[in-house]
N, C-alpha and C positions, 0 to 999 in steps of 0.2 A: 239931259236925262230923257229916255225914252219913253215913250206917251203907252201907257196901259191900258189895253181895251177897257171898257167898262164889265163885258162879260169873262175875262179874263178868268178861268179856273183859279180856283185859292190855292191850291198846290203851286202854280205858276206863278203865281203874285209871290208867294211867301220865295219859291227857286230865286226871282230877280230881285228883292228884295236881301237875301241873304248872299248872294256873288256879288253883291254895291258894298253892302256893310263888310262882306270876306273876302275877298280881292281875290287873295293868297291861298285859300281851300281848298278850291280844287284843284289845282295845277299840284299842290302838295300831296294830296290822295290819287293824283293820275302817278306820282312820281311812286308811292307806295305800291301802289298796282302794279306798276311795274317792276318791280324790287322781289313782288309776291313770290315766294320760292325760289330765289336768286340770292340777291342782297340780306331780304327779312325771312323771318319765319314763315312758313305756309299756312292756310288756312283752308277752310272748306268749301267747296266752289258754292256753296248755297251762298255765302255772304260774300256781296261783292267789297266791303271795306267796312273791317271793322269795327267798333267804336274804341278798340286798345290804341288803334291807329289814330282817331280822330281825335283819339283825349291828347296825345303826345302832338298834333299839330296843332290843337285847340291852344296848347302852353308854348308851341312854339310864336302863334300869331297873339297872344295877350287874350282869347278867349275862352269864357268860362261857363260855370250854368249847365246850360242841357246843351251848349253847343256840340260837344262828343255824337251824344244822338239823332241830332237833326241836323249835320253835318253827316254822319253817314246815312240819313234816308233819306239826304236830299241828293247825295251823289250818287245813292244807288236807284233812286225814283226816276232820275232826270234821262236814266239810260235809255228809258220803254217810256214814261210817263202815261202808261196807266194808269185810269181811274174807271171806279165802280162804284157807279149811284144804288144808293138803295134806298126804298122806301122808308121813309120817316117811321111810320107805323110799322111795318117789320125790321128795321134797326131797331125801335123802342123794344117790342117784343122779345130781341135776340139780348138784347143788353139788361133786360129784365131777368132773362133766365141764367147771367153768368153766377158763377159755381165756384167759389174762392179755394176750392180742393180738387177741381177740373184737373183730372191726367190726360194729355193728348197725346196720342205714342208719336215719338218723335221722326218718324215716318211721314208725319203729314207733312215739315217742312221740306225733305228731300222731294215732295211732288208739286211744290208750289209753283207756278209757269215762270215771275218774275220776282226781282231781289227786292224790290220794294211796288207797293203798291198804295194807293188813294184811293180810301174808302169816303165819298161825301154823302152823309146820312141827312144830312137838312141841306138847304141854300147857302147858308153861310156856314155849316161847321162841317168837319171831317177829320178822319186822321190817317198817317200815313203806319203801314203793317210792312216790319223790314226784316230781317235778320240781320245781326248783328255782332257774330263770333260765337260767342258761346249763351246770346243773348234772343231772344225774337221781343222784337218793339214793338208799342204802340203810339204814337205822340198826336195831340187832339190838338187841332187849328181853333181856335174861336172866330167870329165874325171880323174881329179886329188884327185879325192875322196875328194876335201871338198866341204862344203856346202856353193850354191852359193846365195839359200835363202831360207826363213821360214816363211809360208803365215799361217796367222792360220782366219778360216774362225768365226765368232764368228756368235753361237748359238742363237739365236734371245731373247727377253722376250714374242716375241707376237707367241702367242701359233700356234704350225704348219709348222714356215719356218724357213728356214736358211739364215743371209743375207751375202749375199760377199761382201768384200769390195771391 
């Protein structure tokens, strides 16, 4: 087994930690990618894979849980692996002010620079922010590298916004 730095990014640890325990994942989501508007249905270029896709190989490899979801933001973080520190005290501040009837027009994800990103708001916690089909994710790392939840924002029908739950 390969020796992990000790400052190793948690994003990073959790990426080799999940290709040991899934072997089989991502070479099954490269094979979907590829398939994308060929073989399978198309999708939207904001999402690079997914989680309709990753729930059907999660049952093909025997996995289940939240694997669908961190299964696709790990394969879609791992492309850029992007991460964005932010201060403890303005993460707390921003997550103080969230809004359970927040409309974001759906605009904002057609401008986002990457398909997944790493937001680490402490030393030891963070979560990765993905899009996900018809879905935009959130899934929170704890210290101990699991996950301690999996919010998935769901994409509106009414043309323009996003609703949170």
């Amino acid at each position: 087994m390969e020796k992990i730095s000790k400052n190793e990014p948690l994003p990073l640890k959790l990426l080799h930690d999940f290709e040991q325990e899934y072997p089989d994942a991502f070479p099954l989501c490269d094979y979907v990618r590829k398939g994308k508007g060929v073989e399978l249905r198309d999708w939207h270029d904001i999402c690079l894979m997914p989680i309709s896709a990753t729930l059907s190989i999660g049952r093909k490899i025997g996995a289940g849980g939240l694997f669908p979801s961190v299964c696709a933001a790990l394969y879609s973080w791992k492309k850029h692996k992007e991460i964005y520190n932010f201060d403890k005290d303005l993460a707390d501040m921003l997550m103080s002010q969230a809004d359970s009837e927040l409309e974001i027009p759906i605009e904002v994800l057609f401008s986002i620079p990457y398909h997944c990103v790493w937001i680490q708001y402490e030393e030891k916690n963070g979560f990765f922010a993905s899009t996900g089909g018809r879905k935009a994710n959130a899934i929170q790392i704890v210290s101990d590298f699991k996950i301690s939840i999996g919010i998935g924002i769901l994409i509106s029908s009414h043309p323009g916004c996003v609703l949170l739950p």
